[in-house]
C-alpha positions in Angstrom: 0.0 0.0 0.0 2.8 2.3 0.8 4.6 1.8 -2.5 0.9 2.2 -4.7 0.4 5.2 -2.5 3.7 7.1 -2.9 4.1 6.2 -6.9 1.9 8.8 -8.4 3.8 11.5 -6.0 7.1 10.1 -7.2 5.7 10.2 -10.7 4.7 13.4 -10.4 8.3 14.4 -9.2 9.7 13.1 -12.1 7.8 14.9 -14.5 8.2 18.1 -12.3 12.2 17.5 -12.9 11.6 16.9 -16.6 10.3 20.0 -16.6 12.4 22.2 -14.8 15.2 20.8 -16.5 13.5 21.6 -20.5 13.3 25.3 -18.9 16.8 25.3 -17.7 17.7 24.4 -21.2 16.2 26.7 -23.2 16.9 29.5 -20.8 20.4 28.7 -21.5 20.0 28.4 -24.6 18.7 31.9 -25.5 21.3 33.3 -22.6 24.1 35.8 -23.5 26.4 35.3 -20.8 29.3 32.6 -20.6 28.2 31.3 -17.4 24.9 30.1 -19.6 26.9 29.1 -22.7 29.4 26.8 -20.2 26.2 25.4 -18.3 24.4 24.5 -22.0 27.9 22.8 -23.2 28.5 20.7 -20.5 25.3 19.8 -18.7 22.2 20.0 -20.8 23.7 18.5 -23.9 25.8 15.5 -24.5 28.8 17.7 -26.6 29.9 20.9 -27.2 28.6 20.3 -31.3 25.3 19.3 -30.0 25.5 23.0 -28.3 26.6 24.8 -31.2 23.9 22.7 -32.7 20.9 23.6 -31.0 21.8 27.8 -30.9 21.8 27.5 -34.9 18.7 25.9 -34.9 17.1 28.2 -32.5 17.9 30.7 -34.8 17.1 29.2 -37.6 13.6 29.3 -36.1 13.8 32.7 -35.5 14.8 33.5 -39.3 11.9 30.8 -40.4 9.0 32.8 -38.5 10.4 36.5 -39.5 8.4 38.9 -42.1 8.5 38.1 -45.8 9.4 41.8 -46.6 12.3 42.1 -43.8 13.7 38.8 -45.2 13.2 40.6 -48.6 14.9 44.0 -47.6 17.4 42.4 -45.4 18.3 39.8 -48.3 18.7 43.0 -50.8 20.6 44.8 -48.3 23.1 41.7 -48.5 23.4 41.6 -52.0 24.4 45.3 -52.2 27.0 44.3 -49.5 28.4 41.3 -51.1 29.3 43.6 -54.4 32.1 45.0 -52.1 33.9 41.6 -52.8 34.1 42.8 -56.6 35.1 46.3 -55.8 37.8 45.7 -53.4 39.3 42.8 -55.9 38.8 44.5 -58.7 40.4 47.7 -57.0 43.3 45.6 -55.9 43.4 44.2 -59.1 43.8 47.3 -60.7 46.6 49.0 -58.9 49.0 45.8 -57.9 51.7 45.4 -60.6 50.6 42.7 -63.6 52.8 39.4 -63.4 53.6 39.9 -59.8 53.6 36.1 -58.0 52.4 38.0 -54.8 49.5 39.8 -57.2 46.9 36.7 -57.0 47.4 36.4 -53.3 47.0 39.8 -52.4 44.0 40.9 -54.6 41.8 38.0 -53.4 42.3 39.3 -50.1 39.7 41.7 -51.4 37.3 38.7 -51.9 36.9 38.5 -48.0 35.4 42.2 -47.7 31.6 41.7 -48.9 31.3 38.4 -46.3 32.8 40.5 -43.7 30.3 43.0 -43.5 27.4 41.0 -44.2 28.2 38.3 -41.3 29.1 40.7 -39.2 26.0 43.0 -39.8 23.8 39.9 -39.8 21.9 40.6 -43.2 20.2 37.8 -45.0 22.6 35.9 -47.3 21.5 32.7 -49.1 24.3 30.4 -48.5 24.2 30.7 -44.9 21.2 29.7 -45.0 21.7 26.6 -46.4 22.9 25.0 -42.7 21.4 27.7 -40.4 17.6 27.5 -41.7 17.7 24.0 -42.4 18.6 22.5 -39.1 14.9 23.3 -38.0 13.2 21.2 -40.9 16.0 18.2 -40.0 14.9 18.3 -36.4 11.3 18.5 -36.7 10.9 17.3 -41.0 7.0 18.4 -40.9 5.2 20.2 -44.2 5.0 23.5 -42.3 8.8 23.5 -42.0 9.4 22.3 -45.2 7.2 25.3 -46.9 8.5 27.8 -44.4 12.2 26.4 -45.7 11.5 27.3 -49.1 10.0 30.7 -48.5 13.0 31.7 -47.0 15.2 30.4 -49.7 13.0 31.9 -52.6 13.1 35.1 -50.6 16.4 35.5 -49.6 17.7 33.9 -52.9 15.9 36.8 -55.2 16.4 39.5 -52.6 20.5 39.0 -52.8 20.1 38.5 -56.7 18.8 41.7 -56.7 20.7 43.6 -54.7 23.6 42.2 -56.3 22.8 43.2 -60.0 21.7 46.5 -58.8 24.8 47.1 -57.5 27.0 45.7 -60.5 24.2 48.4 -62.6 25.9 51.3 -60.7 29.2 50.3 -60.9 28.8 50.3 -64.6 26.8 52.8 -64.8 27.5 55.9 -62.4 30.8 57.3 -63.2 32.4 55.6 -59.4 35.6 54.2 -61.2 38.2 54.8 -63.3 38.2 53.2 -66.8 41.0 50.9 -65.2 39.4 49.3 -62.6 36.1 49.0 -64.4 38.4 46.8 -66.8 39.4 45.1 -64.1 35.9 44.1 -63.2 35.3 42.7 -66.9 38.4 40.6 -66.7 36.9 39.0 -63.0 33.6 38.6 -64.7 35.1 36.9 -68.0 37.4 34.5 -65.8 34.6 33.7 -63.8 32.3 32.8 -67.3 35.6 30.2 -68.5 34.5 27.6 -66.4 32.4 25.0 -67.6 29.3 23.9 -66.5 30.5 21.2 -64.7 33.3 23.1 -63.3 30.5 25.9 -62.1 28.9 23.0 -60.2 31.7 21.0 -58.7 33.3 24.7 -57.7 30.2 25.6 -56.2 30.0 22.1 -53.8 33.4 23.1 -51.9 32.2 27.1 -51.9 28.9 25.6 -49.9 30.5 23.5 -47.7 33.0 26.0 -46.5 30.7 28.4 -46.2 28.4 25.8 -44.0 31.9 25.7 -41.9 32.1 28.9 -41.6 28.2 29.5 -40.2 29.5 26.4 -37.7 32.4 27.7 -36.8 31.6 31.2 -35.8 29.5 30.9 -32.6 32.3 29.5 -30.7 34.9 32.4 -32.2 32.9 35.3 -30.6 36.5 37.2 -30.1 38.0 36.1 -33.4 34.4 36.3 -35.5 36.4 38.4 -38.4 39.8 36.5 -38.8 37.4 33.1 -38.8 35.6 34.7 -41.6 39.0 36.2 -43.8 40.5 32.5 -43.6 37.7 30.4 -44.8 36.5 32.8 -47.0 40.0 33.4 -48.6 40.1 30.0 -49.4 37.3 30.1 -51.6 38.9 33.1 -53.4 42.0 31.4 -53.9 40.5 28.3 -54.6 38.4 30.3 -57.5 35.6 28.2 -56.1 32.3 29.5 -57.5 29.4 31.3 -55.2 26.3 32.7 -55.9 26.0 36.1 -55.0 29.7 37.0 -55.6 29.4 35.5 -59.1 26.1 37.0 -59.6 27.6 40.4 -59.3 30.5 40.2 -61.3 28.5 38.0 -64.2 25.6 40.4 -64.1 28.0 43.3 -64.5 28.8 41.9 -67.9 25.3 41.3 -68.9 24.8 45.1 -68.4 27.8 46.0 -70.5 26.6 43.5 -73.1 29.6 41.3 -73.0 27.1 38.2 -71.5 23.6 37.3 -72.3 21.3 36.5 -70.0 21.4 32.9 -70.6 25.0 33.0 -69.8 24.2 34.4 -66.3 21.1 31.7 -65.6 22.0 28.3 -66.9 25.7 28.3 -67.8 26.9 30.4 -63.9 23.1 30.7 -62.3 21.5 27.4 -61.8 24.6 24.9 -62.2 26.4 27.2 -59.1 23.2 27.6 -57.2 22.8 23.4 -57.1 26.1 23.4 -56.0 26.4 25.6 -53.0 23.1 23.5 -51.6 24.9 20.1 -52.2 27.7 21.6 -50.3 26.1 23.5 -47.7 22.2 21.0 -47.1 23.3 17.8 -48.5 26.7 17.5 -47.2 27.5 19.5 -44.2 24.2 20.2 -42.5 22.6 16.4 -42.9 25.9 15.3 -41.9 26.4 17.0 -38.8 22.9 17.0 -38.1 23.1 12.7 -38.3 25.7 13.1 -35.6 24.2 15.1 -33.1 20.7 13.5 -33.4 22.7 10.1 -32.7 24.8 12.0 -30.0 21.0 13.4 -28.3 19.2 9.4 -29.2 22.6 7.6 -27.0 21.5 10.8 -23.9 18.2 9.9 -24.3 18.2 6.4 -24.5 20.5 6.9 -21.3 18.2 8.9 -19.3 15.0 6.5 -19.7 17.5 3.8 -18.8 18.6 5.5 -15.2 14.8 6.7 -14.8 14.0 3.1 -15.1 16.2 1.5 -13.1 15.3 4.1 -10.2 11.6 2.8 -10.8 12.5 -0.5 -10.1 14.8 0.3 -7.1 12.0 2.3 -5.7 9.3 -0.8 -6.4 11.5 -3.2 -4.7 
């Protein structure tokens, strides 16, 4: 009689603790401070990627319920920002002496800029959302995510596209450059259109998964956010690997001048870069890394019902 009367009070506890402890989790979670970060890493979650993990999905989340027209302007905003990429390498281009060894290496450093300020300044830009967005639909794969997944992706992906080719329009356009450096933005453009299809495609894989690296990396760089970003991102320049909204920029600058057709832009850079950076970034970083941390939180789980049962039977005996 004792141990029929006292179960539904113990059960009762238990779920109490449950409880408590789901707050505790997502109050560290959404916490700024260290002492909440340290607390999330080491108690709450069975690793530190399982961590990193859950504050990417949480705000992926966050970008999955915002406005359709701030995703829009946001995305826009980025694609104007991204442009700086072709300015700074086509400036550097321009003024570092032709035939130099040290020329390749030191104009790509230019490459780095448009990332910078877009990461930093948190705008919408489409290959980051290939890992940060996506983790929400892995974790919870229901039709509501799914369509809320492609929203964003249509948004974001025609908001940078346009504020990329609106800013390749000015440079052409408004007299910003010398006649020099606006060569020098034709001669990116053109080596960018020498790849082949194939090449745009298998160039754009390794762009998206470094890029998915990068969106990994960064929460656990706070103090080192922008030399995290200049190194990854420097590889892709170097690497001539082919992205999105940096090729859309210097591409659509030669449509403007006439020296492209718009085919060229959409099915010989456009679509066969675009597939790519997903493969990289959805199909081969974020599936990956999300199959480890959901058999990483399956192993805690599995672990937890196994002490709660064994304390039900202690308690029975």
């Amino acid at each position: 009689m004792d141990t029929e009367s006292s179960s539904p009070a113990d059960k009762y506890d238990e779920a109490s603790a449950q409880a408590q402890a789901r707050e505790e989790q997502e109050a560290a979670l959404e916490g700024d401070s260290e002492e909440g970060s340290e607390a999330l890493d080491e108690q709450q979650l069975p690793s530190q990627a399982a961590a990193v993990h859950e504050r990417l999905r949480i705000d992926g989340e966050k970008e999955l319920e915002r406005d359709t027209f701030a995703l829009l302007w946001s995305a826009i905003a980025a694609g104007i920002s991204m442009s700086a990429s072709m300015m700074a390498k086509g400036i550097f281009h321009t003024h570092l002496p032709e035939g130099s060894s040290a020329a390749f290496f030191i104009e790509n450093l230019g490459y780095t800029l448009g990332f910078i300020i877009v990461i930093l300044a948190r705008q919408q830009l489409f290959t980051e959302n290939t890992v940060t967005a996506v983790l929400p639909a892995m974790s919870h794969p229901t039709f509501k995510n799914f369509v809320c997944l492609m929203r964003l992706w249509g948004v974001v992906l025609i908001g940078n596209i346009l504020g990329a080719g609106l800013a390749a329009f000015t440079f052409l356009h408004l007299p910003m450059f010398s006649t020099e450096v606006s060569a020098s933005f034709v001669t990116i453009g053109e080596h960018v259109l020498e790849n082949t299809t194939m090449e745009m495609f298998s160039k754009g894989i390794v762009a998206g998964w470094l890029i998915a690296t990068l969106v990994w990396v960064l929460p656990s760089v706070e103090n080192a956010k922008v030399w995290v970003i200049l190194i990854v991102t420097y590889v892709v320049a170097i690497g001539e690997f082919t992205h999105i909204i940096v090729g859309s920029s210097e591409v659509l600058y030669l449509v403007f001048d006439g020296r492209a057709t718009w085919g060229d832009f959409l099915f010989h850079f456009g679509l066969p870069t675009l597939a790519g950076n997903i493969m990289g970034g959805t199909f081969i970083f974020a599936l990956i890394s999300h199959a480890q941390i959901r058999n990483d939180m399956d192993v805690q789980r599995q672990g937890k019902r196994g002490a709660w049962l064994y304390q039900q039977r202690q308690r029975n005996r």
